[in-house]
C-alpha positions in Angstrom: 26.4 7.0 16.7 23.8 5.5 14.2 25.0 5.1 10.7 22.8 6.3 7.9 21.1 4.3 4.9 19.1 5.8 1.9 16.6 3.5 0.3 14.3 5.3 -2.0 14.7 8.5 -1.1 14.2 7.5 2.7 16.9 8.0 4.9 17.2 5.3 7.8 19.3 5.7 11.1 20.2 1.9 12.1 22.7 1.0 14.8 24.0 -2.2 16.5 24.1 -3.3 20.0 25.1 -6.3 22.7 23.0 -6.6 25.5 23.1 -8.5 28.8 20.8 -8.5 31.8 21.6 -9.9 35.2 25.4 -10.1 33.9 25.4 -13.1 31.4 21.6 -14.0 31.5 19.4 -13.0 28.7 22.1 -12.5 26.2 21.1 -10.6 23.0 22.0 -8.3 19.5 20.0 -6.2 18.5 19.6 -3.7 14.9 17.9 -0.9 15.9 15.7 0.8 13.0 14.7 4.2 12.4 13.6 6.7 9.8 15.5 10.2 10.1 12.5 12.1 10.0 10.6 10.2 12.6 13.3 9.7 15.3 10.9 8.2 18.1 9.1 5.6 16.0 11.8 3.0 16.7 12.0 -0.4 15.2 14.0 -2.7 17.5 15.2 -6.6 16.0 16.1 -8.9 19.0 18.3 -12.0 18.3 18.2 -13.7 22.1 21.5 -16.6 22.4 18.5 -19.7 22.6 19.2 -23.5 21.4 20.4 -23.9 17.8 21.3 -19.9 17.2 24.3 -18.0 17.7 25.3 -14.7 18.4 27.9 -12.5 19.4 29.9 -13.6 22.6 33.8 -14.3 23.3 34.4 -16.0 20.0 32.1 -14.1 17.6 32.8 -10.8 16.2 30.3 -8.0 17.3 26.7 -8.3 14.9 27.8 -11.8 14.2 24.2 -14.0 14.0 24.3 -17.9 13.0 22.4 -20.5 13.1 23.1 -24.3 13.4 23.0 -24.8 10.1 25.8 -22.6 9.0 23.4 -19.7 7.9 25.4 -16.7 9.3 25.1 -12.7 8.6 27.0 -9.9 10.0 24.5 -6.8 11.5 27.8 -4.4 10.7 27.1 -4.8 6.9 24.5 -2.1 5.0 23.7 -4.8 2.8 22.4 -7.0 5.5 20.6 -4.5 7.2 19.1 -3.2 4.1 17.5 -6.7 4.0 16.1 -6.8 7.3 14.3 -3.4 6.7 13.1 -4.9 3.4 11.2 -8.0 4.9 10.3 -5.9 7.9 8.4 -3.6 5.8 7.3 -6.9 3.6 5.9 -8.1 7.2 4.5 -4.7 8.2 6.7 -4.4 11.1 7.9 -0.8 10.4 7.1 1.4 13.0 4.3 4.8 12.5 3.9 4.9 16.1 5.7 7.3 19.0 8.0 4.2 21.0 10.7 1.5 20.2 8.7 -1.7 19.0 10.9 -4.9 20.1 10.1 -7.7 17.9 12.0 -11.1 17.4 14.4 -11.0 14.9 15.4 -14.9 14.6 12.0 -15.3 11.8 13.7 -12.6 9.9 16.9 -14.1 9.9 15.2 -17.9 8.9 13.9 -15.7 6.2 16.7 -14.2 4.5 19.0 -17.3 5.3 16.5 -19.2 2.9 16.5 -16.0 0.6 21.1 -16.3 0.5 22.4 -17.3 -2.2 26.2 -18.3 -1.7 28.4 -15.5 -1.3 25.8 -12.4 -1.5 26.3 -10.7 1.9 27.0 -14.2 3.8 30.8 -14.2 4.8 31.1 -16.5 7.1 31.4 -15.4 10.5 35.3 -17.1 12.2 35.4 -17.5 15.7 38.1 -15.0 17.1 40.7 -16.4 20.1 40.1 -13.0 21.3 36.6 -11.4 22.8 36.9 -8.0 20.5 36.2 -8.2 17.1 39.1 -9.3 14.5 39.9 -6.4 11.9 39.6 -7.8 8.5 42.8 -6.6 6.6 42.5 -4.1 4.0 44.4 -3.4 0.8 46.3 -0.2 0.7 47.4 0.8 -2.9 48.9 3.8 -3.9 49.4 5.7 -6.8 52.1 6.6 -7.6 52.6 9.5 -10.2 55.6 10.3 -12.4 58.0 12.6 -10.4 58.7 16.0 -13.4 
């Protein structure tokens, strides 16, 4: 199911995926891209598993994308993904055409690593012990009202 993000009025459908062909070769992620009023123009960001980049595989979280120089993001966080649309529209990548347009995402991602400054959207990315993503833990508070 995509999830939905509004940016100026525009609302995008964007969804994240693992791929493999012929089992374990051509490992990739991909952030799929796509307004909601044009469902067939398709924007498709490929980040292939190549020399110096990582992404997700038995150690990484699902999205996860790194590089060798500690530059990480996570493709599971609006933030991050509203930045890829950003310098994909900057680069006139965005899709007007019927079809899903595959371009490489690892310039994109060289981009906005510059771009990072520390701590906005860049957690870093842990290597799990596990091959399914860790669940970060989450605060539960509850308020508690006076009993009358």
């Amino acid at each position: 199911m995509p999830r939905r993000l509004v940016v100026d009025g525009t609302t995008w459908l964007w969804s994240v995926r693992h791929r493999h062909r012929n089992r374990h070769d051509d490992c990739r992620e991909s952030l799929t891209l796509r307004r909601a009023d044009a469902p067939h123009a398709q924007l498709r960001l490929v980040f292939r598993a190549v020399p110096g980049r990582l992404i997700r595989d038995a150690y990484w979280p699902s999205g996860a994308l790194g590089d060798t120089h500690g530059n990480n993001l996570n493709l599971h966080e609006p933030g991050v993904v509203r930045r890829f649309l950003d310098e994909a529209s900057a680069r006139g990548l965005l899709p007007t055409a019927h079809g899903v347009h595959e371009v490489d995402g690892w310039p994109l991602f060289d981009a906005l690593a510059v771009r990072a400054s520390p701590g906005q959207d860049q957690r870093p990315v842990r290597p799990s012990s596990r091959a399914v993503a860790a669940v970060p833990a989450v605060e539960v508070r509850r308020t508690l009202r006076p009993s009358r």
